[in-house]
C-alpha positions in Angstrom: 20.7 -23.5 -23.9 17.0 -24.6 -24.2 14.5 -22.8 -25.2 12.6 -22.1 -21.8 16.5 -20.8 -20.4 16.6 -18.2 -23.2 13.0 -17.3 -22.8 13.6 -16.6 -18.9 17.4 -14.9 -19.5 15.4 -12.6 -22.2 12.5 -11.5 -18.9 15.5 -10.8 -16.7 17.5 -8.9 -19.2 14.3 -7.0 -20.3 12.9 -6.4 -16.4 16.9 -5.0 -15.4 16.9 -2.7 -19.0 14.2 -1.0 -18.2 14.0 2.6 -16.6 12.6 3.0 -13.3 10.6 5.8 -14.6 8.9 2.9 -17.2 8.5 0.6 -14.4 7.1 3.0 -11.4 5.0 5.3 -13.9 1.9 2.5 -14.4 2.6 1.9 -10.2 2.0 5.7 -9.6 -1.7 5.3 -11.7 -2.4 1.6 -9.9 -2.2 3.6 -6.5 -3.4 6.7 -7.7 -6.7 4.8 -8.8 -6.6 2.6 -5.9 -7.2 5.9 -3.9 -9.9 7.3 -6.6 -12.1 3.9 -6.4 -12.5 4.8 -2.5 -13.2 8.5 -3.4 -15.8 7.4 -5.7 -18.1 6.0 -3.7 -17.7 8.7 -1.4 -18.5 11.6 -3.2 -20.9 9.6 -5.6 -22.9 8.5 -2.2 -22.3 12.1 -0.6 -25.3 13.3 -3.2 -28.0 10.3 -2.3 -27.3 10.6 1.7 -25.3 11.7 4.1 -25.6 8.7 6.4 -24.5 6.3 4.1 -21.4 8.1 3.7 -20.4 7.8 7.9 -21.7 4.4 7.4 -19.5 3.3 4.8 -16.0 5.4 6.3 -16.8 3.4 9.5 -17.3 -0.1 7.6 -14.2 0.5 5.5 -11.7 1.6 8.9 -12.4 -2.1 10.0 -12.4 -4.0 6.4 -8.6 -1.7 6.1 -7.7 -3.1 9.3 -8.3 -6.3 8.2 -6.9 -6.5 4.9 -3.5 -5.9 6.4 -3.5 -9.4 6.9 -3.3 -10.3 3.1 0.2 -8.5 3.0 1.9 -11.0 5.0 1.2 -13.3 1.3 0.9 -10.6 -1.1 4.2 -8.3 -0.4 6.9 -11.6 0.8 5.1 -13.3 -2.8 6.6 -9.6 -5.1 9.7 -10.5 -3.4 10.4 -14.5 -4.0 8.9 -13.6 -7.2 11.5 -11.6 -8.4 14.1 -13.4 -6.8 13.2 -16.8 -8.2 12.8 -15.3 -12.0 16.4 -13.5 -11.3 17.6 -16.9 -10.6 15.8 -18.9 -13.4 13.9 -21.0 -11.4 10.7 -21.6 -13.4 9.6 -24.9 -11.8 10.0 -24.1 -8.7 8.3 -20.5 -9.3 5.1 -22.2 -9.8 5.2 -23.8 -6.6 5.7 -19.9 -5.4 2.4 -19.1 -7.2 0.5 -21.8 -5.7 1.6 -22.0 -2.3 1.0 -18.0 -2.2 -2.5 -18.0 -3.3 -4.5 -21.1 -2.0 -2.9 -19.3 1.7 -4.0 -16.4 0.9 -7.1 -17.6 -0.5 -7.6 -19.4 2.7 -6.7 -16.7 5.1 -8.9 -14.3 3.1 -11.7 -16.9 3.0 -11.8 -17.5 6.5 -11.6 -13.1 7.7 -14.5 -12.9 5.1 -16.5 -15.2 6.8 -15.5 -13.7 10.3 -16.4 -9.8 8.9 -19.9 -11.7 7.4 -21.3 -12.9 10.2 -19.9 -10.7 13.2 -19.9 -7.8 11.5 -22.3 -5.8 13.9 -19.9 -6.9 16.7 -17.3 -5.0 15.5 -19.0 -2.1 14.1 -20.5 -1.7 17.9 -16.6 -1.9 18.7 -16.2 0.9 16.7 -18.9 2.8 18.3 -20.8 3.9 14.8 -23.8 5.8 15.7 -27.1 3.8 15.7 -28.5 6.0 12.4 -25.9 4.9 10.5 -25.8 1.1 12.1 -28.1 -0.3 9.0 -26.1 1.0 6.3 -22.9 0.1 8.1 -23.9 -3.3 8.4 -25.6 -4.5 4.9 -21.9 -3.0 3.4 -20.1 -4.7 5.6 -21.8 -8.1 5.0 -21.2 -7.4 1.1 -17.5 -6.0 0.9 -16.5 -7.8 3.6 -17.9 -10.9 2.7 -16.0 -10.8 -0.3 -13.2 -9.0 0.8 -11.3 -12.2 -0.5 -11.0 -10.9 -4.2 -8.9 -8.1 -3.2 -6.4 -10.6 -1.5 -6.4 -12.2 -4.5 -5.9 -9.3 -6.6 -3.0 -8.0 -4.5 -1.3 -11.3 -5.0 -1.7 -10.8 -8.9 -0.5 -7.6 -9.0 2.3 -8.3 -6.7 3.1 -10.9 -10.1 2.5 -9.1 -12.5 5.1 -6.5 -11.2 8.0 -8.7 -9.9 7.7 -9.8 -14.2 7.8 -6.4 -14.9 4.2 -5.9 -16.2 3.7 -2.9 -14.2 1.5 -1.5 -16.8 -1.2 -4.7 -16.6 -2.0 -3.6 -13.1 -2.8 -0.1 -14.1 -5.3 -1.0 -16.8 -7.0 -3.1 -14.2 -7.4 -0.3 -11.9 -8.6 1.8 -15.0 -11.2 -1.2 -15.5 -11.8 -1.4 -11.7 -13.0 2.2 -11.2 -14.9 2.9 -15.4 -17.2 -0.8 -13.8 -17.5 0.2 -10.1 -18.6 4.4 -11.3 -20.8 3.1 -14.1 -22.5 0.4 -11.3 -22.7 3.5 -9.0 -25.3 5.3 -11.4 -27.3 2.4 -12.1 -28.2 2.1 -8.6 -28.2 5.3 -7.2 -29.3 7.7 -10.0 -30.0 5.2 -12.9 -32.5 2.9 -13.9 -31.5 0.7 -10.7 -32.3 3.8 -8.3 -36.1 2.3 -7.4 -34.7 -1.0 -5.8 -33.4 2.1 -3.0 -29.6 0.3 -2.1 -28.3 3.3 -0.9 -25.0 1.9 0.9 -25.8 -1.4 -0.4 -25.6 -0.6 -3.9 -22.1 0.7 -3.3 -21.4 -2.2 -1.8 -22.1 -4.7 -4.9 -20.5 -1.9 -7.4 -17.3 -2.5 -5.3 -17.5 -6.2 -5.4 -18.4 -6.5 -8.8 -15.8 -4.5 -9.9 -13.4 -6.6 -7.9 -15.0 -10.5 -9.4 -14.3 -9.0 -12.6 -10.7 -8.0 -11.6 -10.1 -11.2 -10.3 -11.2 -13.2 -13.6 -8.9 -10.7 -16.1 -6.7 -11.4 -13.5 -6.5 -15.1 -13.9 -6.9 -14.9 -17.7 -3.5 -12.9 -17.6 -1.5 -14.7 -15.4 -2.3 -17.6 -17.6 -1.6 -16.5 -21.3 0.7 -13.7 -20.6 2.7 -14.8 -17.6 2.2 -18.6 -18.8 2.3 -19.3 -14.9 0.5 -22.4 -12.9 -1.8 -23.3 -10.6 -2.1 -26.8 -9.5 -2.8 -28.9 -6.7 0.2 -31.0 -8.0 2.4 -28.0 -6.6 1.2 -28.7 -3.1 2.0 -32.6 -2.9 3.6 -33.3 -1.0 3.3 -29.8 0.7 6.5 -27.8 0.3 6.8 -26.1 3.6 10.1 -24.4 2.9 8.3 -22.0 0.7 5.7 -21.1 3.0 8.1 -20.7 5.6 9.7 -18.8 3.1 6.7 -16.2 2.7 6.1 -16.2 6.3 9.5 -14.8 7.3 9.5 -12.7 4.5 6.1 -11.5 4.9 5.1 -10.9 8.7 7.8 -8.8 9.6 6.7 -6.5 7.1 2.9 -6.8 7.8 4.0 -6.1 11.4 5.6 -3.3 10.2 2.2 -2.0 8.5 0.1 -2.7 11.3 2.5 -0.9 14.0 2.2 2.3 11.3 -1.1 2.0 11.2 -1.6 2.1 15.2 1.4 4.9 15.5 -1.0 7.2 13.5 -4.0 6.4 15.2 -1.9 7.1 18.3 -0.9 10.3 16.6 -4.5 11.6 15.3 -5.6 10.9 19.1 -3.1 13.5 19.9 -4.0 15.8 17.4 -7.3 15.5 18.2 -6.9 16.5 21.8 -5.2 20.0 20.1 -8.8 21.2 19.0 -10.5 21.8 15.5 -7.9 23.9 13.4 -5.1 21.3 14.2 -7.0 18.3 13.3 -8.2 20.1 9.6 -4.7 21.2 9.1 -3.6 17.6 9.7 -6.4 16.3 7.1 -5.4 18.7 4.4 -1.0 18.5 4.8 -1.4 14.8 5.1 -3.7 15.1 1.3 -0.8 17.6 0.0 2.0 15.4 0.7 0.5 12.5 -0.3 1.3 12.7 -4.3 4.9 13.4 -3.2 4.8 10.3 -1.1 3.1 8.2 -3.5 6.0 8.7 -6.3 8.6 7.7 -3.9 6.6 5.0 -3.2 5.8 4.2 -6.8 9.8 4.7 -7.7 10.6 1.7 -4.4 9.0 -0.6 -5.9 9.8 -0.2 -9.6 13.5 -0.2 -7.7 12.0 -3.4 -5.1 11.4 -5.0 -9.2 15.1 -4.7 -10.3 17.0 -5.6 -7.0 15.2 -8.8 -6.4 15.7 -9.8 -10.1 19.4 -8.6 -9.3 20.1 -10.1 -6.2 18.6 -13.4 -7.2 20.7 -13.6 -10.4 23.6 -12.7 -7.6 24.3 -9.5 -9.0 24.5 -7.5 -5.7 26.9 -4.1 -7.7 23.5 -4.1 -10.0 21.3 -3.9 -7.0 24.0 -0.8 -4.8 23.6 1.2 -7.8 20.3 0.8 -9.0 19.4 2.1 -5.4 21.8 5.0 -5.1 20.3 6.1 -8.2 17.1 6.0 -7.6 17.7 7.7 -4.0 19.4 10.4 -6.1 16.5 11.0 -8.2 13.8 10.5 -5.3 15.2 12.5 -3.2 15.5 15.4 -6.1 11.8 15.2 -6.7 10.4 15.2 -3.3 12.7 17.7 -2.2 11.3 20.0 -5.0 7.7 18.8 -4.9 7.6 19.6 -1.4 9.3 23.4 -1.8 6.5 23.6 -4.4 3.3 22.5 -1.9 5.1 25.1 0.7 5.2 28.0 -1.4 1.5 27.5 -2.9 0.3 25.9 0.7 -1.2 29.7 1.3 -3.7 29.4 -1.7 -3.9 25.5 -1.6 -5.0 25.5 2.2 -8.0 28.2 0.9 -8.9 25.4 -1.5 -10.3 23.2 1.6 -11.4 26.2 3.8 -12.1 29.7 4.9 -9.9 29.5 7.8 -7.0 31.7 8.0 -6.1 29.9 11.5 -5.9 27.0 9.4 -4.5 28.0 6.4 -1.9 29.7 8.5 -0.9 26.6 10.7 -0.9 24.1 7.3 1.9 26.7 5.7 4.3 26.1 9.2 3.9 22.0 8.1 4.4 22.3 4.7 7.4 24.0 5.4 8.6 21.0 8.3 7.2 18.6 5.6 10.5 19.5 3.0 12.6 18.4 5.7 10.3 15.6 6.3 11.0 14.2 2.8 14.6 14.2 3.3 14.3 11.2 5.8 10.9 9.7 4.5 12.3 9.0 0.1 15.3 7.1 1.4 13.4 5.6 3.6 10.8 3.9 1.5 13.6 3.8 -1.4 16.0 1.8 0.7 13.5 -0.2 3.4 11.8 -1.7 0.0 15.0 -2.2 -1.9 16.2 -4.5 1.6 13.1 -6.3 1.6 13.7 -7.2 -2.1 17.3 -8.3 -1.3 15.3 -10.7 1.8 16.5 -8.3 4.7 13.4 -7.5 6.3 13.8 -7.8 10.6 16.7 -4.8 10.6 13.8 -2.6 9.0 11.2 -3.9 10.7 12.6 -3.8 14.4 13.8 -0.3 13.3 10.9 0.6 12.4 9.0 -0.3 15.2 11.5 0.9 17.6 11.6 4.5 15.6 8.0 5.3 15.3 6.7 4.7 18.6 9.7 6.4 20.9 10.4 9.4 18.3 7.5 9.9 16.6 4.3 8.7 18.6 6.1 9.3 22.1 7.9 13.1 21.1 4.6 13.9 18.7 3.3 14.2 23.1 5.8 15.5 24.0 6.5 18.1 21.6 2.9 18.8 21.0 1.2 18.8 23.9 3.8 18.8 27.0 5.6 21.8 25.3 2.6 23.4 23.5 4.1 23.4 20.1 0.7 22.3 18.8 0.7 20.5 15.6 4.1 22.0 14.4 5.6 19.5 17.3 4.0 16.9 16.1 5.4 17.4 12.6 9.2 17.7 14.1 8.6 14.2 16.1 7.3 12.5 12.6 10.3 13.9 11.0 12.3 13.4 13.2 11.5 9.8 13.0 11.9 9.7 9.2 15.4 11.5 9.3 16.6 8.9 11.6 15.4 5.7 10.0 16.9 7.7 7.0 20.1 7.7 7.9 20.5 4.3 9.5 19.4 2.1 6.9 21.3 4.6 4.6 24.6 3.4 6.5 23.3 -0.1 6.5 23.1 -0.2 2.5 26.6 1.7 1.7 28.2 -0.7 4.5 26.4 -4.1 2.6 24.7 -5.8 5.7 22.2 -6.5 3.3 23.9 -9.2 1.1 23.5 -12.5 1.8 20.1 -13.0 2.9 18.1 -13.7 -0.2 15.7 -16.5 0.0 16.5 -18.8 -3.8 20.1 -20.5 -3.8 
């Protein structure tokens, strides 16, 4: 055995020893700073104006919407990643690596342009109040116009995790938010404060703390990861790895966007259902959302394993790994959610003075235990199929699931029967429950195996 075979058997026997717990904890603190980095600016902003902080929520709902496009790259790239390291393919896993980012790097190139120089257009789209237009605009132009570092950072996270560096991503994110507060108070408290940014200076905080991402970035995935970039990998042009990514990749960024559009659908509803249902909404959907972040963060440490797994052709690796992971997701969320129902009567007082409110978020805690019991498998299993390269079966059921249960019953149940917002908690679980069980049955039966993308 050479040298570079025992180097790549001892990264797939180290990436399959490892916990899940060691794996998903850094992925819980990426996301979990992800989230803070928006909140940042936010509440930072919230103290210099008002304005600016409608200006930038508006900006940042369109430069979201767009972003979704960089997961057609970013998420099929984690998968063939892990795969093609399962496998031992090192050659051929730089051609991955390049392939992956100059299309993503092209795609994200050619939105940031688009968002630079029509970004009024589509903030008059979005109907943003003409006080807030200014502000709106000059962020856009700057995030936007850049928005092509976070495309690239997503695809070196998605890297460093499938080689089990989960923990490299998280120190980013650490570095991310310590640059992008620190550039905050310059310019709007700081010695910066006279050159009166506002919005703007946000704006370059965010992007500077992203350049500076994208250059550790590089540095690691050269000395650590000891991976490639070269235009030799693209000549001649190898078109079954892109077609690779692509079928791997939109199906679950169509997944993503017809989410995305469900809940708008659903928040229309809600809205219609007056002022106490639409802040109860806010503040369940902000409790829940630690429980669903460490499913989330336990899916992909799994997504890690079974792709290494299913490329080395281990498939009884990959069953158990899941079922075990399933076991302990569901044991978690089951209990962190009995835990948000029984304090929801002093947690909902946190956010407001509302009994009304308070009152109706305790009925959807209480819906949202049962919620979990479909929602942990699904994200558990869904991610763990995607790693094995089955990702239509999810996908169509996906799409299929959360339009007719829970977009379609959240009206019915809500509004035709006047159940109010508890209706439209039974329709979302409902919707979760099902999905829940069907791709459960899918992975005990093995309709899974088979379809990985690295011979």
């Amino acid at each position: 055995m050479s040298e570079t075979e025992r180097k790549e058997n001892t990264l797939q026997d180290d990436v399959l020893k490892k916990s899940v717990f060691s794996l998903a904890i850094p992925i819980f603190f990426q996301m979990l700073l992800g989230i803070a980095l928006g909140y940042v600016d936010t509440i930072m902003l919230s103290n210099y104006s008002d304005t600016s902080v409608g200006a930038i929520g508006n900006a940042n709902s369109i430069i979201g919407f767009l972003a979704l496009a960089f997961t057609v790259i970013s998420s099929a790239t984690g998968i063939m990643v892990s795969q093609y390291l399962g496998a031992g393919k090192r050659e051929e896993l730089n051609k991955v690596y390049s392939v992956a980012m100059s299309f993503n790097l092209v795609l994200s190139v050619a939105i940031s342009l688009c968002v630079f120089f029509f970004s009024t257009p589509l903030l008059n789209v979005m109907q943003v109040p003409q006080e807030m237009m200014s502000d709106a605009d000059r962020y856009m132009k700057i995030v936007g116009g850049t928005i092509f570092t976070q495309a690239i950072i997503n695809n070196f996270s998605q890297i460093y995790n499938s080689n089990g560096k989960t923990q490299f991503g998280m120190f980013v994110a650490i570095g991310m938010n310590i640059v992008n507060i620190f550039s905050n108070y310059l310019l709007l408290y700081g010695p910066l404060q006279s050159l009166g940014l506002g919005a703007s200076g946000v704006a370059v905080s965010t992007s500077i703390s992203r350049i500076l991402a994208v250059i550790i970035g590089f540095l690691y995935f050269k000395r650590v990861i000891k991976g490639n970039l070269n235009l030799k990998y693209l000549v001649p042009f190898p078109k079954e790895i892109l077609n690779s990514l692509l079928r791997l990749g939109i199906p679950t960024a169509g997944e993503n966007v017809s989410y995305n559009l469900s809940q708008l659908v659903i928040g229309a509803i809600v809205n219609t259902m007056g002022l106490v249902a639409i802040n109860a909404r806010i503040y369940a959907v902000m409790l829940s959302m630690f429980t669903y972040m460490i499913a989330f963060a336990a899916a992909m440490a799994t997504q890690i394993q079974v792709g290494h797994s299913v490329g080395a052709g281990d498939y009884n690796f990959a069953y158990k790994r899941v079922l075990k992971t399933l076991r302990f997701g569901l044991i978690v969320s089951i209990s962190i959610g009995i835990v948000n129902f029984l304090l929801s009567p002093y947690t909902f007082r946190i956010f407001t003075n509302d009994k009304n409110v308070a009152a109706l978020g305790t009925v959807i805690m209480l819906i949202s235990v049962i919620l979990e019991l479909g929602r942990t498998p699904n994200i558990i299993i869904i991610n763990s199929m995607k790693a094995a390269g089955d990702v239509k079966f999810p996908t169509i059921l996906a799409i299929f699931s959360m339009w007719l249960l829970s977009a379609l019953m959240s009206y019915i149940l809500g509004v035709v029967l006047g159940m109010g917002l508890a209706g439209v908690w039974i329709a979302m679980a409902a919707d979760e429950i099902f999905r829940g069980i069907v791709v459960f049955i899918r992975w005990i039966r093995g309709t899974w195996k088979g379809k990985k993308v690295v011979s």
